[in-house]
N, C-alpha and C positions, 0 to 999 in steps of 0.2 A: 647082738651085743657089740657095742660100743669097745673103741680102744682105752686101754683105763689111764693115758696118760695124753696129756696135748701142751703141746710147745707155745710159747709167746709167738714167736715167727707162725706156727702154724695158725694158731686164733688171728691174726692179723690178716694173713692171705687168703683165708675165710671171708674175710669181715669183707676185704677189698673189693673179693672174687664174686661174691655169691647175692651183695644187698639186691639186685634188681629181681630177684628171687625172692623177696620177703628178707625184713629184718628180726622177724621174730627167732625164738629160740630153737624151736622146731627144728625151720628151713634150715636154720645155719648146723645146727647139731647134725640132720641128715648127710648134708653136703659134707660137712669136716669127718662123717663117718662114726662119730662119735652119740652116748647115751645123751639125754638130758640131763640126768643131777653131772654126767661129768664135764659137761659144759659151765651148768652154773659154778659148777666148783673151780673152774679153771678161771671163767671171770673173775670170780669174787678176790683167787687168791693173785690175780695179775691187776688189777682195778686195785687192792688194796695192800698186796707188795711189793708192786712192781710199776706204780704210777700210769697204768694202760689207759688212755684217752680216748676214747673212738666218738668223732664226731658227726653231723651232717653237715655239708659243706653247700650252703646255697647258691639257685642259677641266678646272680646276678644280674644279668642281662634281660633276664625274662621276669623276674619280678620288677624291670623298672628302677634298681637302687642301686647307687654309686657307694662307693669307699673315697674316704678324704684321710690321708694321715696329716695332723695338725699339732703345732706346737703348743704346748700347753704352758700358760703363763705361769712361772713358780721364781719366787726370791731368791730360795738359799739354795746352797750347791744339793745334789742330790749324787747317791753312790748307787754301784747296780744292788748291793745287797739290801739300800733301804726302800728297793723300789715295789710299790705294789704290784700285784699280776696283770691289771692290765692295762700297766704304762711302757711304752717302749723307751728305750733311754739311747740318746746319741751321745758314743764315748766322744767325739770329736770335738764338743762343744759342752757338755755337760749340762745337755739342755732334753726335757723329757718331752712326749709326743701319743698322741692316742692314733686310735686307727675306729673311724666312727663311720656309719650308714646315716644316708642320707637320699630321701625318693629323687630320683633324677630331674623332679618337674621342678624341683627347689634348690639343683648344684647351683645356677646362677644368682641366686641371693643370698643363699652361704657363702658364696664367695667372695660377694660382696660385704657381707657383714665381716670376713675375716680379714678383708683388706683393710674396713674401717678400724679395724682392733688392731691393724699391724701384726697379725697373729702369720710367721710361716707355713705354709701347707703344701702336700702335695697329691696331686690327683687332678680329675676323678680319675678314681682307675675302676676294672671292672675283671672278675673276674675270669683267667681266657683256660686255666687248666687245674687241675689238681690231681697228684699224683698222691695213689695210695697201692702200698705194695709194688707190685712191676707194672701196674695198667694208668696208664694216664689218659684221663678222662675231659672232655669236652663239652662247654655246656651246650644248650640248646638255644636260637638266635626269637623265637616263638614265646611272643609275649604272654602269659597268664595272671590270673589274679588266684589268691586261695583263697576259702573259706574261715570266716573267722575260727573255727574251730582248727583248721587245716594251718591256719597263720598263727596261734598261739603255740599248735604242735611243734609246728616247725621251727620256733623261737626256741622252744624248750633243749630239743635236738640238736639244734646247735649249739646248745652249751655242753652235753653228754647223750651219746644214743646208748648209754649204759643203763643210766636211767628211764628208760622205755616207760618201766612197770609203773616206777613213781608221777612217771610226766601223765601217761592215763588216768592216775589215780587224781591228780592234782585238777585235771579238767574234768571231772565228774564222767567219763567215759570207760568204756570196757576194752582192756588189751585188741579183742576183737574189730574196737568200732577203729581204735586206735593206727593197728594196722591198714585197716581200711583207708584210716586219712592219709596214713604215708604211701599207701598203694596210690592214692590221684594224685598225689603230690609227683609222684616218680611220674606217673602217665602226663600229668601237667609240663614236665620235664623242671621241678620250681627245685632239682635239687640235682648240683653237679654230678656228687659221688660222698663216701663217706670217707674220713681222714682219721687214717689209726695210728698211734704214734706210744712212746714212754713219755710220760713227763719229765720235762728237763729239771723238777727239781728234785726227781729221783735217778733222771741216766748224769745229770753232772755235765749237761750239753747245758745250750741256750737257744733260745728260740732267734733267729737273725730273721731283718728286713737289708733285703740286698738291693739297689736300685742299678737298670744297668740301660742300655741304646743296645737293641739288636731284636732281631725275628726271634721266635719261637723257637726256630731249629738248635739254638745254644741252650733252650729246656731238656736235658739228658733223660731219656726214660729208666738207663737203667741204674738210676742212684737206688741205695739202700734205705735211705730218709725220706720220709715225706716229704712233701712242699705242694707247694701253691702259688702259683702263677697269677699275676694282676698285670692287666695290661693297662696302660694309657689309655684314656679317650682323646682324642684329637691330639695325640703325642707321640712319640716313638719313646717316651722315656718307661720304664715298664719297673716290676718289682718282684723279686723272690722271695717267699715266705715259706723258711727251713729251718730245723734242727739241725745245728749244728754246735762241732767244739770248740772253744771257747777263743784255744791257738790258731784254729784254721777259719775264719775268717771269709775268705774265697768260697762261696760256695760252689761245691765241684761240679753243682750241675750247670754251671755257664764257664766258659773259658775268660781267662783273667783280662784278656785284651779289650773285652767290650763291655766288662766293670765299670762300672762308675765308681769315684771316692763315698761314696754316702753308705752308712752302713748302720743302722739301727738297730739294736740288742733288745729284747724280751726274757724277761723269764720263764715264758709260756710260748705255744704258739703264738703268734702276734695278732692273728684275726679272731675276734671277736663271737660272741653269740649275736644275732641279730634281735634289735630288741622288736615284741609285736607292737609296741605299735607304729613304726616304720613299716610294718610285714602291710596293717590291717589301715593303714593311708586316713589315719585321727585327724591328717587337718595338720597345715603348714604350722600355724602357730604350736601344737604337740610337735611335731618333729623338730622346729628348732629348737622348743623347749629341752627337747629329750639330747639336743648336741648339746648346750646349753650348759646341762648338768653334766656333763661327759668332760666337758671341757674344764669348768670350776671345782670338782668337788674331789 
């Protein structure tokens, strides 16, 4: 028998501790010690009182796709409370910003197209770590491709690994087959680690993009918040993507000397679900269609 009670911090260090274990409900309920209905009960009531996110946080580098944050062309002033979930907003300028994937084999004619628009951008960046709970996690440098079935999961999952049961049900597949794809996925190495957090429009934080100049070693492991690390490709310019409050600013896990001025507000995590068909490689003309709408709409 199972303990009849479990903590948010405990489901969290669970989640962090134990996915290369399986992410089914089983594995984790055995590991946390706990029954199965008192797991789903502890999801349901943290997922829908307490704004619990747990995401999959993909290996960039090994599926081949960049992140670009781009300014998004908008007339009238914009406030953080009129902003949609997921537009980043620069207090400094008053000017909003997305954060889009795009296949590596096509950064240099995005780039070019964003120069011809005069659109500001920053990247590529790629991502080099991701801290969930006390383990910060490293991707893998071994390039893969997934399965179209494996690249639509994994699309899904990174918008919620809460929704497990719904994302199997939605692709015509059995929790079983389901698991299975997230099992080659992990063995593929196409997925950093998972990222579990509160939503900030229920802890009253905000999601920050921090841009800063410096090595890895100013990434803190033992911050409390999650985050996620984006490095530069051919740059030393890099970015921190954290929960943080709203007065503070500094995120604590770099030291303020090697901050940069730039500092981008979300009302959510600020990275994105990946969309499939980035995952599942539709053809230049789909991907830039799919920035395209990212960018205008």
């Amino acid at each position: 028998m199972g303990r009849r009670s479990l903590t948010l911090d405990q489901l969290i260090h669970g989640i962090c501790s134990n996915w290369r274990n399986g992410i089914g409900i089983t594995s984790l309920a055995d590991a946390l010690g706990v029954s199965r209905p008192t797991l789903y009960r502890a999801v349901r009531t943290f997922r829908d009182e307490y704004g619990l996110v747990v995401r999959l946080i993909p290996n960039t580098r090994a599926l081949g796709i960049s992140i670009y944050i781009v300014r998004v062309k908008r007339g009238s002033a914009v406030s953080v409370e009129k902003m949609r979930g997921d537009y980043i907003y620069d207090f400094s300028n008053n000017a909003l910003y997305r954060m889009i994937y795009v296949p590596s084999e096509y950064g240099e004619a995005l780039e070019a197209f964003l120069r011809e628009m005069g659109a500001k951008y920053y990247g590529p960046f790629t991502i080099a770590a991701v801290k969930c709970g006390s383990s910060l996690n490293f991707p893998a440098r071994k390039r893969a491709r997934p399965t179209p079935v494996e690249a639509r999961l994994l699309s899904m999952l990174t918008a919620s690994m809460l929704e497990f049961k719904e994302a199997a049900e939605s692709l015509g597949i059995t929790l079983q087959q389901a698991k299975a794809a997230v099992d080659r996925l992990i063995r593929k190495n196409l997925i950093v680690s998972p990222i579990a957090y509160q939503s900030p429009l229920k802890s009253g934080k905000v999601g920050v993009v921090k841009y800063f100049h410096g090595p890895l070693e100013d990434f803190a492991v033992g911050r409390r918040e999650p985050a996620i690390l984006l490095r530069g490709e051919g740059s030393d310019l890099s970015a921190v993507l954290t929960i943080d409050e709203i007065g503070n600013l500094f995120a604590a896990a770099l030291r303020q000397s090697r901050v940069s001025g730039w500092t981008h507000l979300s009302p959510d995590l600020p990275l994105p679900p990946v969309p499939q068909e980035i995952l599942l490689r539709t053809g230049r003309e789909a991907a830039i269609r799919e920035i395209l709408l990212r960018l205008v709409r």
